[in-house]
N, CA, C and O atoms as a GROMACS GRO file, in nm:
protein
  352
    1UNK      N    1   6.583   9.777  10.918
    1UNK     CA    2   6.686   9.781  10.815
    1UNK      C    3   6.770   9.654  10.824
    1UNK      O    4   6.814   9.615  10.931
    2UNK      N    5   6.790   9.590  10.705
    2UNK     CA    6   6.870   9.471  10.726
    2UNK      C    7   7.026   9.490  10.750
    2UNK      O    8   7.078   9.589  10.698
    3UNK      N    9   7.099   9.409  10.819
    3UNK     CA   10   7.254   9.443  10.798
    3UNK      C   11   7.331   9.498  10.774
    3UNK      O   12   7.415   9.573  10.823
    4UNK      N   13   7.273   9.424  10.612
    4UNK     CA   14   7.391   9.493  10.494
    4UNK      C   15   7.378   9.625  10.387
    4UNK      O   16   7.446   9.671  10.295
    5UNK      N   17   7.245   9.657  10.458
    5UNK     CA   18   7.190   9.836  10.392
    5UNK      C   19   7.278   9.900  10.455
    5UNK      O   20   7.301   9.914  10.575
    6UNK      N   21   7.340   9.949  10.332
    6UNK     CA   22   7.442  10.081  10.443
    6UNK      C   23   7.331  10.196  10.326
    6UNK      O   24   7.258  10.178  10.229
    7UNK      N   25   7.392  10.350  10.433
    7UNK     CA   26   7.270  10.452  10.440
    7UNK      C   27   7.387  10.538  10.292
    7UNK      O   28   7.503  10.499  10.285
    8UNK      N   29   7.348  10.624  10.214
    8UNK     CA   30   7.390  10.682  10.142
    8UNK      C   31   7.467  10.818  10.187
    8UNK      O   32   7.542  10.878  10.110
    9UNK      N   33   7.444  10.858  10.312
    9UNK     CA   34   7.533  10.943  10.392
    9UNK      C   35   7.664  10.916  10.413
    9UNK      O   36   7.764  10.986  10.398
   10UNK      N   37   7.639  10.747  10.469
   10UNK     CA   38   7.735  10.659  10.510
   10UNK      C   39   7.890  10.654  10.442
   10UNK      O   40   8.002  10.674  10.489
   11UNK      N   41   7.827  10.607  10.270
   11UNK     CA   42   7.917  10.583  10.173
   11UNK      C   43   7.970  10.728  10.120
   11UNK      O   44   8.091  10.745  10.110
   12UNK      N   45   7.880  10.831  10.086
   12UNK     CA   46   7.934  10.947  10.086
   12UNK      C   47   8.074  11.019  10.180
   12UNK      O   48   8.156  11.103  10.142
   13UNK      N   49   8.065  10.967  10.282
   13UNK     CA   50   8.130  11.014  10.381
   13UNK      C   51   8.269  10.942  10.400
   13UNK      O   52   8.354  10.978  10.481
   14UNK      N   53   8.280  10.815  10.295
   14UNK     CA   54   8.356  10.730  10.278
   14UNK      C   55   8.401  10.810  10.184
   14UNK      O   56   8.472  10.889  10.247
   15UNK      N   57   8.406  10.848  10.037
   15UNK     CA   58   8.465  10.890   9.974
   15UNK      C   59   8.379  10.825   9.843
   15UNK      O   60   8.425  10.841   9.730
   16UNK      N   61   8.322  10.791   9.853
   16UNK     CA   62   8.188  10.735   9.737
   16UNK      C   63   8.172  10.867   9.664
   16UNK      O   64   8.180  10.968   9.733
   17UNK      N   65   8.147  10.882   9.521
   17UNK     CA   66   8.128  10.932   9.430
   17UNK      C   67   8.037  10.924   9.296
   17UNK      O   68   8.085  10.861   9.202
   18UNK      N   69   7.938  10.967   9.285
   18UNK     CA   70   7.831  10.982   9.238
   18UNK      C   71   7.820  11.033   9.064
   18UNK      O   72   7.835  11.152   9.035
   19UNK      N   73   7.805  10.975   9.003
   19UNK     CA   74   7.789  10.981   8.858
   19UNK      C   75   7.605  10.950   8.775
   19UNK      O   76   7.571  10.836   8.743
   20UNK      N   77   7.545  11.030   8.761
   20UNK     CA   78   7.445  11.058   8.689
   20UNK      C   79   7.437  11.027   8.558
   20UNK      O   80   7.473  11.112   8.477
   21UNK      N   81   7.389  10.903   8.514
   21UNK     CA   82   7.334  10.836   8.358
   21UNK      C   83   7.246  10.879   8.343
   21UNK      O   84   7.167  10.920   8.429
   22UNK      N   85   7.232  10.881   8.162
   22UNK     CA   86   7.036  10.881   8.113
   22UNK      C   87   7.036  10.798   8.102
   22UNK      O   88   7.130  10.750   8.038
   23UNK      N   89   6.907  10.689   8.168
   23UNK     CA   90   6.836  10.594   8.114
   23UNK      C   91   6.647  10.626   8.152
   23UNK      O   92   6.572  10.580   8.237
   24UNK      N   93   6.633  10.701   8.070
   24UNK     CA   94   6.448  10.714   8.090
   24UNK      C   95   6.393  10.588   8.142
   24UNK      O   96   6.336  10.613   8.248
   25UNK      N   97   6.386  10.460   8.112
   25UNK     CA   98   6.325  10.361   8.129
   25UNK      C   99   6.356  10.340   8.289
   25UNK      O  100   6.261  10.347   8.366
   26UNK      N  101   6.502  10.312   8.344
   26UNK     CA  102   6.496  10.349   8.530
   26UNK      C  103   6.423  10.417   8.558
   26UNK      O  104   6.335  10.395   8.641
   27UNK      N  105   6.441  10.536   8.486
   27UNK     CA  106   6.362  10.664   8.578
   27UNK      C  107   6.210  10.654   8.583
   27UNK      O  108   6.149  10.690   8.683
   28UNK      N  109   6.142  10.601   8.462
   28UNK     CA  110   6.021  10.570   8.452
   28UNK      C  111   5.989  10.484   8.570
   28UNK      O  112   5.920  10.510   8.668
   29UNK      N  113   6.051  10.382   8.540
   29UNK     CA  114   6.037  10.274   8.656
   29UNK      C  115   6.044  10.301   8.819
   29UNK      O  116   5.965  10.295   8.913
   30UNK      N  117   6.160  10.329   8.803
   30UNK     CA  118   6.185  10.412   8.963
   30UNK      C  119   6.156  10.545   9.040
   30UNK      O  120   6.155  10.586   9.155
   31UNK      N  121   6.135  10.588   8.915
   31UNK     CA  122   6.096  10.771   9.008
   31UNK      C  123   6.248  10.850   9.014
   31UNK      O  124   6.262  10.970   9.037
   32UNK      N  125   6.316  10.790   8.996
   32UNK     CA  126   6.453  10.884   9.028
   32UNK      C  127   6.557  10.830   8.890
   32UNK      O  128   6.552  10.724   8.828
   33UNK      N  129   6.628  10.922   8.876
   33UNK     CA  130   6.750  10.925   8.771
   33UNK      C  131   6.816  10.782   8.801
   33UNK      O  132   6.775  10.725   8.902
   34UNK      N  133   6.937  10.701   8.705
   34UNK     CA  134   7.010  10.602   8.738
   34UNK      C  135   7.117  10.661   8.780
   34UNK      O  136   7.155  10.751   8.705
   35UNK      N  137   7.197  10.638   8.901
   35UNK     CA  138   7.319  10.697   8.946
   35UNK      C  139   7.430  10.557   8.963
   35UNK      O  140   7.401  10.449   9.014
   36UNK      N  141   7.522  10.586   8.920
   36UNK     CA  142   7.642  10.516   8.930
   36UNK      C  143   7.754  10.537   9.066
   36UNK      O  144   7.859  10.599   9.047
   37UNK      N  145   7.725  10.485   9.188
   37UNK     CA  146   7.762  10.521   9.291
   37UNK      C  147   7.878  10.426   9.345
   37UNK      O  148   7.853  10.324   9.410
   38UNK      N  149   8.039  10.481   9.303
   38UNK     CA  150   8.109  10.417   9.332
   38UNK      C  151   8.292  10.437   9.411
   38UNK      O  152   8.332  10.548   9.446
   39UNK      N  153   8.348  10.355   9.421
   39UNK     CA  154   8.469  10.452   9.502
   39UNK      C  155   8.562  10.343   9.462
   39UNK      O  156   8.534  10.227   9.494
   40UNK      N  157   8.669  10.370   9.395
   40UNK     CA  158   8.767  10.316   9.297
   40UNK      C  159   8.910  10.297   9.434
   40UNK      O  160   8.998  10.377   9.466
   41UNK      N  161   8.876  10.139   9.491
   41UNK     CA  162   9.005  10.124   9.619
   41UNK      C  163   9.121  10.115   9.529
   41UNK      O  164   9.214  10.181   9.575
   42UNK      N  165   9.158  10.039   9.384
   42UNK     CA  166   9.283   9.970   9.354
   42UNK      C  167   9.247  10.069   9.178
   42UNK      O  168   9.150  10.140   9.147
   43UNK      N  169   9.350  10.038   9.113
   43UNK     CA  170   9.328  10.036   8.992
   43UNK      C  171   9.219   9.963   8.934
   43UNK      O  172   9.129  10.015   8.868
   44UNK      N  173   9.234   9.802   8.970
   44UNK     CA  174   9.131   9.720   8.901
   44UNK      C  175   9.022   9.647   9.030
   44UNK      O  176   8.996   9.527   9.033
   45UNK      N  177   8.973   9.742   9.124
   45UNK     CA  178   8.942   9.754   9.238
   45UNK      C  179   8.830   9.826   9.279
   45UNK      O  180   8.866   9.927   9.340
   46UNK      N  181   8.705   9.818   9.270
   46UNK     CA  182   8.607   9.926   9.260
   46UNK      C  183   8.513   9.880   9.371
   46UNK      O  184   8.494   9.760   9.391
   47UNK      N  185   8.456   9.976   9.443
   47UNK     CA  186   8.305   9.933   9.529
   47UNK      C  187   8.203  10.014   9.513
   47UNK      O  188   8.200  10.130   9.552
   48UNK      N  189   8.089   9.936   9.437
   48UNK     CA  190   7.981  10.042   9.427
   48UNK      C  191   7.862   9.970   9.510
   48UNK      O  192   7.839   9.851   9.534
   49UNK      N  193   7.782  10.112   9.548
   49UNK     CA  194   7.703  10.130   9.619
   49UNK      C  195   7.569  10.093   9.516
   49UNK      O  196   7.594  10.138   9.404
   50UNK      N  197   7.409  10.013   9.522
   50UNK     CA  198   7.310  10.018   9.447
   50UNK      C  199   7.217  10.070   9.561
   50UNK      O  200   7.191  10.027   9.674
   51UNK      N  201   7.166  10.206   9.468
   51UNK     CA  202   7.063  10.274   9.536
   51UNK      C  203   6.937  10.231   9.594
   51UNK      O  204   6.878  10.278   9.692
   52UNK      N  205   6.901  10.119   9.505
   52UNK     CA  206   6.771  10.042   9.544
   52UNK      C  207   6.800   9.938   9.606
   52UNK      O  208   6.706   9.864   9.577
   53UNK      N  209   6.876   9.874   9.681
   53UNK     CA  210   6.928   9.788   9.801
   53UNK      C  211   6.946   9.799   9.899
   53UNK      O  212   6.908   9.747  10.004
   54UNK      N  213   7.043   9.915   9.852
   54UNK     CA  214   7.184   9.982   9.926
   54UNK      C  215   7.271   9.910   9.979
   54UNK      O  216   7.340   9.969  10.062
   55UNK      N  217   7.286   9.839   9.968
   55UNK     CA  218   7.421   9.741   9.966
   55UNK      C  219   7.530   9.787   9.816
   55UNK      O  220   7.514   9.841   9.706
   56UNK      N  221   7.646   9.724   9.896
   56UNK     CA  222   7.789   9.736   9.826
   56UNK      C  223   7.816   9.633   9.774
   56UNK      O  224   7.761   9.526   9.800
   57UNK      N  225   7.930   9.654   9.668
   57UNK     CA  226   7.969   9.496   9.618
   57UNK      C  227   8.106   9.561   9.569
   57UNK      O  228   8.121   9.662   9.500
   58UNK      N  229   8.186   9.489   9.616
   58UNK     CA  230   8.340   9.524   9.567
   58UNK      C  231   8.370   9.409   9.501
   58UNK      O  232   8.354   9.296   9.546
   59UNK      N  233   8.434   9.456   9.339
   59UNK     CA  234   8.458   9.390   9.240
   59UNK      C  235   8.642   9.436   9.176
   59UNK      O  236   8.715   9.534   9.178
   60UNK      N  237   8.644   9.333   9.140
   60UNK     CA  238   8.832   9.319   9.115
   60UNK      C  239   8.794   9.278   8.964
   60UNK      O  240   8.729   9.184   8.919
   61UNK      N  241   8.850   9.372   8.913
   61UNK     CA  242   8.835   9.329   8.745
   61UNK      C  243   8.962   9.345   8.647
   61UNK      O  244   9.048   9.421   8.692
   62UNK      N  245   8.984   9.300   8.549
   62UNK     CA  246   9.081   9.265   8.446
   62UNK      C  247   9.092   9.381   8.391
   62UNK      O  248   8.986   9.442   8.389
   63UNK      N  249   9.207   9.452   8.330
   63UNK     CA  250   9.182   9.581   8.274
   63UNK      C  251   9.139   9.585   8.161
   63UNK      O  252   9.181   9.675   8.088
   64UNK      N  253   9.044   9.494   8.108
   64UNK     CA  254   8.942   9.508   7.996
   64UNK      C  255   8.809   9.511   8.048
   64UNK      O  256   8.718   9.511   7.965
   65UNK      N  257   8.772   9.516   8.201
   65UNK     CA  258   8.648   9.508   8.262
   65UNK      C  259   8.634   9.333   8.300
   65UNK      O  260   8.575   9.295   8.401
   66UNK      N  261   8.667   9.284   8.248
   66UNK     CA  262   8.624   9.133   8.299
   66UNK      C  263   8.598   9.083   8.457
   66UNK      O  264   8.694   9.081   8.534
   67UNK      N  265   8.496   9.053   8.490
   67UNK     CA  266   8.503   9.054   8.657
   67UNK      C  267   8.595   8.890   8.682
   67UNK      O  268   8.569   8.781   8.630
   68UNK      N  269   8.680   8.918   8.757
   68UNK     CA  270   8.760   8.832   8.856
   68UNK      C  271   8.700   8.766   8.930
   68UNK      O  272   8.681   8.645   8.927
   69UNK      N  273   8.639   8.903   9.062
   69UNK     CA  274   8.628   8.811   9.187
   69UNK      C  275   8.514   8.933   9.242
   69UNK      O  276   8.541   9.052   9.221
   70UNK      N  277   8.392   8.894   9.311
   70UNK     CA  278   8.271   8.986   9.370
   70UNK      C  279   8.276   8.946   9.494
   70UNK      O  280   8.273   8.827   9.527
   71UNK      N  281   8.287   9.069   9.594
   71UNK     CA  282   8.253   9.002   9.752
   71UNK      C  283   8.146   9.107   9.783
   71UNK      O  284   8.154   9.222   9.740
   72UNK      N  285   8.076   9.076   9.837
   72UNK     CA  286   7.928   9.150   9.879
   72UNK      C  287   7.946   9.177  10.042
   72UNK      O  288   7.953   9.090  10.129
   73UNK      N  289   7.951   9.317  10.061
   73UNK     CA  290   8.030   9.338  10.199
   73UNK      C  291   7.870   9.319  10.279
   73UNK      O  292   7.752   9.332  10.244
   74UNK      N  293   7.946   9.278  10.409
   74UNK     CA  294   7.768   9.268  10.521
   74UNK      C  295   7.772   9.390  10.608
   74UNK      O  296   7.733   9.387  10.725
   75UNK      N  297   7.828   9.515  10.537
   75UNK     CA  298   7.801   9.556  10.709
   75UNK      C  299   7.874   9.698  10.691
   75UNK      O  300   7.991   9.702  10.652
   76UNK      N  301   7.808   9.802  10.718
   76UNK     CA  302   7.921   9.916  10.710
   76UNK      C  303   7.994   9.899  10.784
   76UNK      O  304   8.094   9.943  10.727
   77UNK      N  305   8.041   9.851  10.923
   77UNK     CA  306   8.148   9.824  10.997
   77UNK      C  307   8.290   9.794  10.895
   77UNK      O  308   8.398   9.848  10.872
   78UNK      N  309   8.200   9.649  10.843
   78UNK     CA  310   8.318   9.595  10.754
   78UNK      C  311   8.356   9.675  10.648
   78UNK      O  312   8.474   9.676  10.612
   79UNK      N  313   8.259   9.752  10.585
   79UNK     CA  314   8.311   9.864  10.436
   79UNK      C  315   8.440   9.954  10.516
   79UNK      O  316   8.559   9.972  10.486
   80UNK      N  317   8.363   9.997  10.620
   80UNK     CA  318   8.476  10.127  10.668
   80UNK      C  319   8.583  10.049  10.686
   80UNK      O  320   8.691  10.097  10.649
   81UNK      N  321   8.584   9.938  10.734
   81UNK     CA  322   8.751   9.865  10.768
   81UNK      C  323   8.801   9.849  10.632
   81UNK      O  324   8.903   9.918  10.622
   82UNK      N  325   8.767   9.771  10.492
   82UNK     CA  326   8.827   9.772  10.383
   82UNK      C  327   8.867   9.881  10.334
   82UNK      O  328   8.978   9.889  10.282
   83UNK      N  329   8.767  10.001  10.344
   83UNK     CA  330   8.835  10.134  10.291
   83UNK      C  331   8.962  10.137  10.330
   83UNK      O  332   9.056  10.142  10.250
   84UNK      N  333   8.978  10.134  10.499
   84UNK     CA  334   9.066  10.210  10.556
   84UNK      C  335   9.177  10.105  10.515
   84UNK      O  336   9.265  10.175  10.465
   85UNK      N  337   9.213   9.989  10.511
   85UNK     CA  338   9.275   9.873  10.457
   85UNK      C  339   9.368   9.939  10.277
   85UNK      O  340   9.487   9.951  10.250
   86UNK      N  341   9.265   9.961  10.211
   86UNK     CA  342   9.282   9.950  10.061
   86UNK      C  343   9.338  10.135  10.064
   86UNK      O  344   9.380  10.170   9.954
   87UNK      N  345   9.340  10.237  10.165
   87UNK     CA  346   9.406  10.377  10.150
   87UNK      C  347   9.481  10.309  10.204
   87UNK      O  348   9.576  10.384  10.180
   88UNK      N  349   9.533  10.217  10.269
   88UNK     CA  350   9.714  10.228  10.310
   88UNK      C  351   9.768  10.228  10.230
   88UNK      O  352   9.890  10.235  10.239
   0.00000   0.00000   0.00000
């Protein structure tokens, strides 16, 4: 497993939250439903999890969606420290 695969237990256990899309064409492709797997640190503050990586990417966006700023975390070590950082 590389690094920056964190396990889907992992992020669950973080407070990650799971949202179910239709898109037939993923599912065709992939075998499984598209899930939107993410955990909202700030208002304009989000980290989602991609199922087929499994890596995180925490994104800071404009309150029209516009992305700001993307940091691609390496490491569940480091996710669990930002969580715990961004609940103070």
């Amino acid at each position: 497993m590389e690094e920056n695969q964190i396990d889907y237990a992992d992020i669950k256990a973080l407070g990650f939250k799971t949202s179910v899309e239709s898109d037939s064409v993923y599912e065709n492709t992939y075998g499984f439903p598209y899930k939107i797997i993410s955990l909202k640190l700030r208002k304009n503050v989000i980290a989602d999890w991609d199922q087929l990586t499994r890596q995180v990417v925490i994104q800071k966006c404009k309150d029209n969606g516009t992305i700001l700023e993307t940091y691609n975390v390496p490491s569940l070590e480091n996710l669990r420290s930002l969580v715990a950082i961004f609940k103070k």
